[in-house]
C-alpha positions as CSV (number, residue, x, y, z in Angstrom):
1,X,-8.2,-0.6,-12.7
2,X,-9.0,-1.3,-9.2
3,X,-8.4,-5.2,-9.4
4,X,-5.1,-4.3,-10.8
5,X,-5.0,-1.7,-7.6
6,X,-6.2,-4.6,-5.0
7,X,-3.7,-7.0,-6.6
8,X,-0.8,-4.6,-6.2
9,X,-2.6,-3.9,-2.6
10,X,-2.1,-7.8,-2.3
11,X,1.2,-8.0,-3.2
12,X,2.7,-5.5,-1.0
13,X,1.1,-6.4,2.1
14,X,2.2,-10.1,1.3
15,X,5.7,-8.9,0.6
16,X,6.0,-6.9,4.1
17,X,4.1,-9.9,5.9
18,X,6.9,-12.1,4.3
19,X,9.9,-10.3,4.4
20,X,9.0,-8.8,8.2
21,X,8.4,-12.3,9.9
22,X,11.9,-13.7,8.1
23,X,13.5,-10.7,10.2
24,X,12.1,-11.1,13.4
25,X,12.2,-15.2,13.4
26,X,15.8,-14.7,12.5
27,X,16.0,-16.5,9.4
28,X,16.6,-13.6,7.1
29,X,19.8,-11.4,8.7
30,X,20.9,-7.9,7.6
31,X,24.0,-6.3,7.8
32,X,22.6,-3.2,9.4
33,X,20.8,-2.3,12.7
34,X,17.7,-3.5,12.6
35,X,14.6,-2.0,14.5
36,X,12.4,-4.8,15.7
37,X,9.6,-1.6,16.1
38,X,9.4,-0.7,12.4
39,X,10.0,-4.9,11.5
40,X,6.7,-5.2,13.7
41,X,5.4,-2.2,12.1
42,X,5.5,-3.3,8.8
43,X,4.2,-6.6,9.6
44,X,0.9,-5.1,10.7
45,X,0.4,-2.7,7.5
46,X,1.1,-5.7,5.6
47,X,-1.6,-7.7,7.2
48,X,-3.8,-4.3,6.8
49,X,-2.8,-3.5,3.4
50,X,-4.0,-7.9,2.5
51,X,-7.5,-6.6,4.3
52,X,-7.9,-3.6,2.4
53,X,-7.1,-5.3,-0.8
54,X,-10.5,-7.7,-0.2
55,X,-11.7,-4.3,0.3
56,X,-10.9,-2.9,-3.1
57,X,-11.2,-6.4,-4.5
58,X,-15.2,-5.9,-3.5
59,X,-15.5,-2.6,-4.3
60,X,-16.4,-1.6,-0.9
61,X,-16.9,2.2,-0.2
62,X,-14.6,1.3,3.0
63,X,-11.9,0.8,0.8
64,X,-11.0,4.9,0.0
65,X,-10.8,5.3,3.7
66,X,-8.4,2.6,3.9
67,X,-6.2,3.3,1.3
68,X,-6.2,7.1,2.5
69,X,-5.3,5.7,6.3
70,X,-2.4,3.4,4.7
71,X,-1.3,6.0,2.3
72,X,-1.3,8.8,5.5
73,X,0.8,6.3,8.0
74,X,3.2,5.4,5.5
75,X,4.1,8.7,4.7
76,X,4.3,10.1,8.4
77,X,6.6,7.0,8.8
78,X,8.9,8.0,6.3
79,X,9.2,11.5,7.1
80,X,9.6,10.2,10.9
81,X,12.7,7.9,10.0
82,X,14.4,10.5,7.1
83,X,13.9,13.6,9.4
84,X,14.2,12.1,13.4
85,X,15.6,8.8,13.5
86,X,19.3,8.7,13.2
87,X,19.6,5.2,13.5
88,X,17.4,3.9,10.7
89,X,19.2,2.3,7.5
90,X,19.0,3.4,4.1
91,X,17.1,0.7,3.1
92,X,14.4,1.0,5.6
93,X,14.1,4.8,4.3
94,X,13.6,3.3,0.4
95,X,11.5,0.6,1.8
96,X,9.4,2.8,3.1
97,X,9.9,5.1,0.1
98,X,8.4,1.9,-2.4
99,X,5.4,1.6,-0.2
100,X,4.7,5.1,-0.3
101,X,5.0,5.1,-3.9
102,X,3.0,2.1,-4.4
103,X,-0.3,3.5,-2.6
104,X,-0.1,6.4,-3.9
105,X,-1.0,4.3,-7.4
106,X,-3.1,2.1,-5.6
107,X,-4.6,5.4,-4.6
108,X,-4.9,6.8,-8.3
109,X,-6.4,3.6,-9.9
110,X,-9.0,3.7,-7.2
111,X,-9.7,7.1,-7.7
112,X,-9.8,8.0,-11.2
113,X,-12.4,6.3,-13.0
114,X,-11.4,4.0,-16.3
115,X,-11.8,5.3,-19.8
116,X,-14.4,2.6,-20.6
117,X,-16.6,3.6,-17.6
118,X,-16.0,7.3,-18.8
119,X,-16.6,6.1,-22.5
120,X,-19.8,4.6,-21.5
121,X,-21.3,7.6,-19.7
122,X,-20.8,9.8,-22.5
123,X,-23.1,7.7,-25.1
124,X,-26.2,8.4,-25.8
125,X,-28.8,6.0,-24.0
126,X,-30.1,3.7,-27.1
127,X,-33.6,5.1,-26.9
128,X,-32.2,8.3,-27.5
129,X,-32.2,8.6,-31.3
């Protein structure tokens, strides 16, 4: 479960690195006001989120504290632009909405342990007859 949870990890800070530099190198245009702040924003949680998915990728212990960070910034974020920005676009609010959703499964896979490790702890040691 967590290399599925480092490859999802992976993919969405890829997918903000991506989409975020197409924005502010004006190659990619949108038809709504766009805030170069959150644009730079996701940028560098994508280039966190590719770290911490080496980090889960490794099993380091580091990794929980990451995923917690990510999981706590992302969701400030998006109560800051649904509750106090009046100028943010709907699709930054579902953006931010997906990434929210998406650690908090990257949070779950890292945190419950797998049936087969589970499984495994619950059988008898072979000496044990």
């Amino acid at each position: 479960m967590k290399k599925v949870a480092a490859i999802l990890a992976l993919f969405i800070g890829l997918m903000s690195i991506f989409a975020g530099s197409k924005v502010l190198l004006g190659i990619d245009t949108k038809p709504y006001t766009i805030l170069n702040w959150l644009v730079i924003y996701n940028i560098l949680l994508g280039v966190i989120s590719v770290l911490t998915s080496l980090l889960i990728w490794r099993q380091k212990p580091s990794a929980k504290t990451m995923i917690l960070y990510i999981l706590l910034i992302h969701t400030l974020m998006l109560l800051f632009l649904y509750f106090i920005i009046d100028t943010v676009s709907s699709e930054s609010i579902k953006a931010m909405l997906f990434r929210v959703s998406v650690w908090t499964l990257i949070f779950v896979l890292t945190t419950y342990p797998s049936k087969r490790k589970k499984l495994n702890a619950n059988k008898p040691a072979a000496h044990e007859h």
